[in-house]
N, C-alpha and C positions, 0 to 999 in steps of 0.2 A: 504494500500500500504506500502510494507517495501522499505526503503531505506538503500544504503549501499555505502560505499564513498571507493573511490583508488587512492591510491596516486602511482605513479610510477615515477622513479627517476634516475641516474646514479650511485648513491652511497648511502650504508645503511646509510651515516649521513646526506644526501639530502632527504631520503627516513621519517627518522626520525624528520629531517624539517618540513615536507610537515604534518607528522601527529600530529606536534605541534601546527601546522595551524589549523587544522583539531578542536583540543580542543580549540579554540576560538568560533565554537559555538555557546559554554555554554555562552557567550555572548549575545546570540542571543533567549537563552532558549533551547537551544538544544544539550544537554550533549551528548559525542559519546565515546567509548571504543574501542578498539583493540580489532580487531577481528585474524588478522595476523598479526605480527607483520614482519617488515622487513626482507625479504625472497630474494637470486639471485636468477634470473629466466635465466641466461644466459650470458655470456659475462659483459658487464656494466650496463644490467636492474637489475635492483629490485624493488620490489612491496609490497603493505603494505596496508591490509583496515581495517575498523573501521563500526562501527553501532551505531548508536543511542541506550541510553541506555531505552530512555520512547518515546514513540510516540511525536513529533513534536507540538508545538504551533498552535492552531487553527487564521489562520489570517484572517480574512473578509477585504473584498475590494468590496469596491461599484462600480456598473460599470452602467454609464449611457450612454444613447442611446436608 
């Protein structure tokens, strides 16, 4: 499964925000890159996505029942 993340925003420096968020992650083990980077789409939208640069951390979770 690929995953792919969007930030959308009112402004390219809210836009840019959102994809700074986005590189915390790597905190988490899961490095992302700019795929788009901040683009208007319109009036006061703009949009901005990113991908994972390695497939994602395997988690296990035990589940009883």
């Amino acid at each position: 499964m690929s995953f792919r993340f969007g930030v959308l925003a009112d402004s390219a420096e809210a836009c840019a925000e959102g994809l700074a968020l986005l590189a915390r992650l790597a905190e988490l083990g899961v490095k992302v890159e700019v795929s788009q980077p901040p683009a208007q789409v319109g009036g006061s939208r703009w949009v901005a996505r990113a991908v994972p640069t390695e497939p994602a951390p395997v988690v296990r979770v035990a589940v009883e029942g």
